[in-house]
N, C-alpha and C positions, 0 to 999 in steps of 0.2 A: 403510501401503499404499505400494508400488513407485509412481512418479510415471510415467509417461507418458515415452519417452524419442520427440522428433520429429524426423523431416528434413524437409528440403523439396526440392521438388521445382516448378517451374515456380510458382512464388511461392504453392504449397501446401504446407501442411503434413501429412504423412504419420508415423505411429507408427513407430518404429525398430525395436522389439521385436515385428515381425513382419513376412510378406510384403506387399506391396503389388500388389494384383489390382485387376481394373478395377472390379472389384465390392466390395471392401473401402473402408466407409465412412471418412471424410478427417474431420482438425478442422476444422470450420468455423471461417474467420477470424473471425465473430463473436465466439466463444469465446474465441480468443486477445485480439482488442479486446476485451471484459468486463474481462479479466483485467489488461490493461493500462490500463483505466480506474479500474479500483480504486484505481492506485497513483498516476495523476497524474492523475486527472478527464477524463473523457470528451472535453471540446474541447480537450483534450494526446492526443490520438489520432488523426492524420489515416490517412483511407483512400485519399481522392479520386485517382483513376488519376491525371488531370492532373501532381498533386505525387510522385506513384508516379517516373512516366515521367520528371520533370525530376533524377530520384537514380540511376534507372537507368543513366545516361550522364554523361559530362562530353566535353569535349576532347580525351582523350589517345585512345591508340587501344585501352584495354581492353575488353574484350567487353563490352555492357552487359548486367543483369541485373536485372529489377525488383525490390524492396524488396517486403516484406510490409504493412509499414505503418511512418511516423512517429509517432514519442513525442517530446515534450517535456518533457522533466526541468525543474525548478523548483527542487532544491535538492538537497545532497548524498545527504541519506537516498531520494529518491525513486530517486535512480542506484541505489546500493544494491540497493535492494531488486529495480531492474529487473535488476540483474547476476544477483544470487542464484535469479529468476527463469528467467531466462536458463539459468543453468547447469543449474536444475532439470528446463528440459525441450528443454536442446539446443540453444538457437535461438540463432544467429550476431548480433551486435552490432555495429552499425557508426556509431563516433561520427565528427559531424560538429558542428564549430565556426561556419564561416567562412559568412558569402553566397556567391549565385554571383559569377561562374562560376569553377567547378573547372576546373583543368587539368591533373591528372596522375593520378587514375585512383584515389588514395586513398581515395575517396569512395563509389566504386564499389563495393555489395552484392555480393560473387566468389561467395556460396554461398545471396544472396536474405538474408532475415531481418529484422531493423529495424534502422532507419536512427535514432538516437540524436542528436538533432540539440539544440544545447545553447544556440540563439540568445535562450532566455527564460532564464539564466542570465546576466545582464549586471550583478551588480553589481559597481563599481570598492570593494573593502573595503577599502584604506589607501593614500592616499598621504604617505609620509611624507618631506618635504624634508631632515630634519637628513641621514639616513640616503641619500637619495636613491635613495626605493625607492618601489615600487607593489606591490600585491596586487592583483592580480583573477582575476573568473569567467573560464571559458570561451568565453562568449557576447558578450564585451567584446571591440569591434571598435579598430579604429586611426581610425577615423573618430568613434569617443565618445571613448576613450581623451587624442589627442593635444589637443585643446583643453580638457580638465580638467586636464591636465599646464602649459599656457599660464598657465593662472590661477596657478599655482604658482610659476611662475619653471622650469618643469624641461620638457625634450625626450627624445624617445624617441630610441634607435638602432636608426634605421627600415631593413630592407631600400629596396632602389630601388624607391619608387611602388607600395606595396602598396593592393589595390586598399582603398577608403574599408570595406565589408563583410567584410574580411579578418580575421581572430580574431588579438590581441593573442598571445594564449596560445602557440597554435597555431604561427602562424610563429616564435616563438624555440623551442618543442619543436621544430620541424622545420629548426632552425637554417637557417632562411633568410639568408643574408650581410647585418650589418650597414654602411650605407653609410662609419660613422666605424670603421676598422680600429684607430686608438691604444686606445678603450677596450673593447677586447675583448680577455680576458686568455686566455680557452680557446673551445672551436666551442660549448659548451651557452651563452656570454657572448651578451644580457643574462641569461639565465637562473638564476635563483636554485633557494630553493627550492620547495617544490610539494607539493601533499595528494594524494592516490592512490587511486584504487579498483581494487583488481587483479582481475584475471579471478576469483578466488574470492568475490571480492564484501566484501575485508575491506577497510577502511579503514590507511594508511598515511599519515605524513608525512617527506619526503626533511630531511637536514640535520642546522642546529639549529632548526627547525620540529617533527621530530620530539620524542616523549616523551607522556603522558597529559595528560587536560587540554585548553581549549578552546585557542586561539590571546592571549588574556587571560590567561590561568591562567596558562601556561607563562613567559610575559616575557621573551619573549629576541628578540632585533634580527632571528633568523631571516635575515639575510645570506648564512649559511656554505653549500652547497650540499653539501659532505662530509660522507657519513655518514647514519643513524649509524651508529659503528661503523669500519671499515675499509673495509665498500664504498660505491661511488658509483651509488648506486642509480638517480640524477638520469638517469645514462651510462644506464641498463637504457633509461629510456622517451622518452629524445631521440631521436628520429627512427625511434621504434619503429611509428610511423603507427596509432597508437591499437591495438597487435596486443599488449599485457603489461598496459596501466593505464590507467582515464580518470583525466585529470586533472582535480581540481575546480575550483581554484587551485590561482595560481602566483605566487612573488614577484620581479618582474624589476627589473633597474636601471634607472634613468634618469639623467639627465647635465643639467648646469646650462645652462638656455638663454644660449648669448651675448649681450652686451649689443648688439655689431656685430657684422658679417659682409660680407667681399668675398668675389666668386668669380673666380677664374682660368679659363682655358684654357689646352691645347695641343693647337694643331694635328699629327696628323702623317699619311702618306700610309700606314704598314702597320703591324699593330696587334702586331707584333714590336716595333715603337718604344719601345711605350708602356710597355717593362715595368720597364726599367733604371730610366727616369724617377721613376715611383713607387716602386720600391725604396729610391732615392736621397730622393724628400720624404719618406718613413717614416721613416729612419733618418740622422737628421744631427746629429753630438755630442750634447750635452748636451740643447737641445730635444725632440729625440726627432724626433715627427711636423710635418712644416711644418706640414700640417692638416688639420681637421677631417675633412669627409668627402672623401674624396678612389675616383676609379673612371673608367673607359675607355670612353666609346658611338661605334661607329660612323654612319656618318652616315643611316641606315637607322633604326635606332631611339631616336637624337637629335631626328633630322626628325618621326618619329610622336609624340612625347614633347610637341615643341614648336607643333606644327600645331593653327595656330586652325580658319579655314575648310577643310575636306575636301574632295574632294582637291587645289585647288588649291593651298595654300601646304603639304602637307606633299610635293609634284612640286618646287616650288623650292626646298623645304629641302634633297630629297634629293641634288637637284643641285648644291646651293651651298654646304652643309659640306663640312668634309674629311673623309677617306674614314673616321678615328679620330680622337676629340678625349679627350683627360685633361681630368677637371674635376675640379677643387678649391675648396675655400670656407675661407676663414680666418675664425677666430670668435675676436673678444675679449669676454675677459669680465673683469674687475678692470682699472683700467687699460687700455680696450678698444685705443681707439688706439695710444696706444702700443705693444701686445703686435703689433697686426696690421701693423703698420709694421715689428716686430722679424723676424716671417713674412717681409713682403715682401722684407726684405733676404737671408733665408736666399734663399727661393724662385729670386729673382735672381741669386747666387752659383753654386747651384747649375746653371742656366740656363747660363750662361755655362762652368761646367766640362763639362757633357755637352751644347752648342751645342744647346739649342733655347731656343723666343721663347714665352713664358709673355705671357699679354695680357689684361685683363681686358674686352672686347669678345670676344664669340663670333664669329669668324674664317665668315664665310657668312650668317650671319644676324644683323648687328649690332641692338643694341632688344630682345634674346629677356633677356637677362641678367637684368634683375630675375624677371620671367614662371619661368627657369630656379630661383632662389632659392626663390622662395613655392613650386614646387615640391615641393622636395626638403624642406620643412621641413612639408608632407602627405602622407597617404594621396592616391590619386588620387578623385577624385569625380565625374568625368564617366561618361558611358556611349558607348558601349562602353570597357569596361578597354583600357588603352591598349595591351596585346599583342593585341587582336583586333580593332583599327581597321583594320587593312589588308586583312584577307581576310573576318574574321569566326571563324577559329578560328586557334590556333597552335600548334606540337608544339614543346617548350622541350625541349635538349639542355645538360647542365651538367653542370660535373666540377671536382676540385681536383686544384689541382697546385702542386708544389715551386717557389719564384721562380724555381730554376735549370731548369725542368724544362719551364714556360710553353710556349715560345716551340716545342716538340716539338709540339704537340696544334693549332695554332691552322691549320694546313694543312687538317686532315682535314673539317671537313664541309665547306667552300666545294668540294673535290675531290670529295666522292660528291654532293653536291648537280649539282655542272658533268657527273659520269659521268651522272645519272637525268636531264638535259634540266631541272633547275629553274635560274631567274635569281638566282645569286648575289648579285645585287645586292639585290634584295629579299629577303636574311636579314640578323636582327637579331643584332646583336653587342653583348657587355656581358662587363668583365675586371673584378674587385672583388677588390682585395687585404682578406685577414682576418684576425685576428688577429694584429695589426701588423705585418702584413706577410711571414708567416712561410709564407703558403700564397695561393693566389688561386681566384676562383671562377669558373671561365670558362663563360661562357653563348652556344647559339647560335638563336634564334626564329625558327621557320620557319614561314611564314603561309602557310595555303590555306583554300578554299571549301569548306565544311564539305559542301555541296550537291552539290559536282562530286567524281565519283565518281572520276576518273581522278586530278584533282589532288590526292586525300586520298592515294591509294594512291602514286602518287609522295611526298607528305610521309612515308606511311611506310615506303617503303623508305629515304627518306634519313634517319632515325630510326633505322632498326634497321640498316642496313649502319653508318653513321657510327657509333654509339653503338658495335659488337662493337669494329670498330677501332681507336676510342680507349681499350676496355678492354686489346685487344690491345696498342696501345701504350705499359699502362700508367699512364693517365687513372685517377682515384678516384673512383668515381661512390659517396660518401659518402651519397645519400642514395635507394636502389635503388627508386626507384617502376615500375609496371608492365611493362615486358619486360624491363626493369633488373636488375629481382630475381632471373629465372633468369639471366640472362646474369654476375651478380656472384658467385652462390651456388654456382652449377657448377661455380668456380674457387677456391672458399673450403669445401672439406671438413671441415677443422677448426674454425672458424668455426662454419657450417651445425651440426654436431653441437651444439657449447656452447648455440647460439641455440634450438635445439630441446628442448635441455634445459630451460634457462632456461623456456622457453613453458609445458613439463609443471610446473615447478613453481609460477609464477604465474598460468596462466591452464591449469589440467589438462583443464577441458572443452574446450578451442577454441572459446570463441564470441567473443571480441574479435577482430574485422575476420578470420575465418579468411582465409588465401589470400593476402593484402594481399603478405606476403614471399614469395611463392612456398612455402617451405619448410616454413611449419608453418597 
């Protein structure tokens, strides 16, 4: 028997293989919940409009579009089987890792269907010190993650302040910038390897992960991310925004916690400053990196970063940093002292050849330094995520650029922000060199009132005028979420075709996240 081929239509599902009249009866969503209780039990089936409506939407400015319904996956074979399902009767997939809140539009159901949400997927399956590595689920946040690594002796190479709810997994597939740029050797870095369910519903593992056999059977350190084979299949589903393969697991690196740690500053007044500078701690003889984490907050989302009471002390923050600060942290770990004193000498040298005053007092708000440390060595925990303290929502603009290349792009949105009447002053700035230094990741947050209808619409014209411009100029928006997508693809015709291919061959029905890339 022909299976039932479905679309949907206003978070209805409609038979494909025929007209749709007002009088042509619909699947009932019961039917389709039946059918997805079968496979992960009835209370892994949410209906409830409430939870509908919080998936429909996020922060960014994509259309929203209600979900059919939430599933909860439980283990790899229940994916499976929900993909195979999936494909069998057409119905769009849309996996979702992280807590709220969503910012970028990934999230967001483009064609309605189910929302694939992987949060009962939490277990951490190996951490292995010799190796300094982890395996985990999906559903493994940075907030369970980083304090079972503590026990260990080992730390993550965390993006800036991801929120505590934020999916382990997830953010290295979507190569979010790691704060320590020395050990990140390529953009998928910490990203190992990783098991796979591709849009046909077959099971895959990247690497030497791959091969038959459980993950026991096979016995191998599973480090290598290459392969198999010739290709780097890893490359196919990084930053592919769940639109080629769920991922089940993944095996990421980790790095030895310091025994010590100091942090520097430097003050400087334009955020051109601050590029040469970092360039220079990256790269200095034999050391290599002066250190550790090292990256650029202007005084706007330094001040929201560091602000206890609201809004009083993040008004005298904003006022009393300087307009860009570098922050750096040196970490000894053998020999702690010693090595960090070795730092400090470089640090210093350097200092003195390119005249700026490196300080280990934060320049505006002295007392914040330790409070800064514990920081950066967490997920963020409090509520609101600290890019939505200031308004309540935020539209993030971010791009990579060449070290020589930087200092071209960092004009343009403070200039369509001052054309549209918004207060420059109140955007978030954030520069993070990656992969030691070879690229940088420049970010600009622009806060408004999710409520106030005029002040959104101003956030996004200065979203989408800024954003053409910086592509116009050049800017890499590496990782093309929501008006992004057409605006990257339109310029990438060669590209666009491969990535379309590629889609027909791993994912032939279009149901993982359709629409996500514009293209396919």
């Amino acid at each position: 028997m022909t299976p039932t081929r479905w679309r949907i239509r206003n978070s209805t599902l409609y038979p494909k293989n025929r007209e749709v009249k007002a009088t042509t009866s619909i699947l009932e969503r019961e039917v389709l919940i039946d059918k997805l209780a079968e496979i992960v039990g009835s209370e892994n089936v949410v209906t409830i409009d409430e939870a509908l409506e919080e998936f429909s939407r996020d922060h960014s400015f994509v259309k929203p579009v209600k979900p059919l319904c939430i599933v909860y996956p439980k283990n790899k074979e229940e994916v499976k089987r929900i993909v195979r399902f999936a494909n069998e009767h057409e119905i769009p997939l849309v996996p979702v890792s992280s807590g709220p809140p969503h910012l970028r539009g990934d999230t967001v159901p483009r064609e309605g269907g189910i929302i694939l949400n992987f949060s009962k997927m939490k277990k951490i399956l190996k951490i292995d010190t010799r190796n300094r590595t982890v395996i985990v689920e999906p559903g493994v946040t940075f907030g369970e993650l980083v304090p079972e690594l503590e026990k260990h002796g080992l730390k993550l190479n965390m993006p800036l302040l991801p929120r505590a709810s934020k999916s382990v997994l997830t953010s290295y597939l979507e190569r979010e910038p790691p704060l320590m740029p020395k050990y990140q050797f390529d953009y998928v870095d910490p990203l190992l390897t990783m098991e796979v369910i591709f849009g046909t519903g077959d099971e895959f593992r990247t690497g030497t992960a791959s091969g038959p056999g459980s993950l026991e059977e096979i016995n191998a350190d599973m480090v290598n991310p290459f392969g198999p084979g010739d290709v780097k299949y890893f490359k196919l589903l990084s930053g592919a925004q769940g639109s080629f393969g769920i991922v089940t697991w993944a095996m990421v690196k980790a790095e030895v916690a310091p025994k010590a740690r100091k942090i520097y500053f430097i003050p400087f007044e334009k955020a051109e400053d601050t590029i040469e500078p970092m360039n220079r701690l990256l790269r200095y003889g034999v050391m290599g990196s002066v250190a550790d984490e090292i990256f650029a907050l202007n005084n706007f989302n330094l001040a929201v970063i560091l602000a206890d009471k609201w809004p009083d002390d993040f008004e005298a923050l904003n006022k009393s940093l300087a307009p860009w600060t570098v922050v750096l942290c040196l970490g000894g770990y053998r020999r702690a002292e010693e090595r960090i004193k070795v730092q400090e000498k470089c640090l210093m040298d350097i200092a003195q050849e390119l005249a700026f005053e490196p300080t280990p007092y934060l320049p505006g708000a002295p007392g914040k330094e330790k409070l800064l440390i514990q920081l950066l060595s967490r997920p963020w925990e409090r509520e609101p995520y600290w890019k939505l303290r200031a308004k309540g929502s935020c539209a993030e603009i971010f791009f990579l650029a060449p070290p020589s290349k930087v200092t071209q792009f960092l004009h343009v949105v403070p200039e369509v922000a001052a054309k549209h009447g918004c207060d420059i002053s109140s955007i978030g700035g954030y520069i993070q060199p990656i992969v030691q230094g070879h690229a940088y990741h420049v970010e600009f947050d622009i806060p408004y009132d999710l409520s106030d209808d005029k002040e959104k619409e101003i956030a996004q014209k200065v979203f989408m005028e800024a954003s053409e411009e910086l592509i116009r100029l050049g800017a890499f928006f590496s990782r093309p979420y929501g008006a992004w997508a057409d605006m990257v693809y339109s310029r990438y015709a060669e590209g666009t075709s491969i990535i379309r291919k590629l889609k027909d061959i791993f994912d032939p029905k279009h149901v993982l996240n359709p629409g996500v890339l514009s293209i396919i």
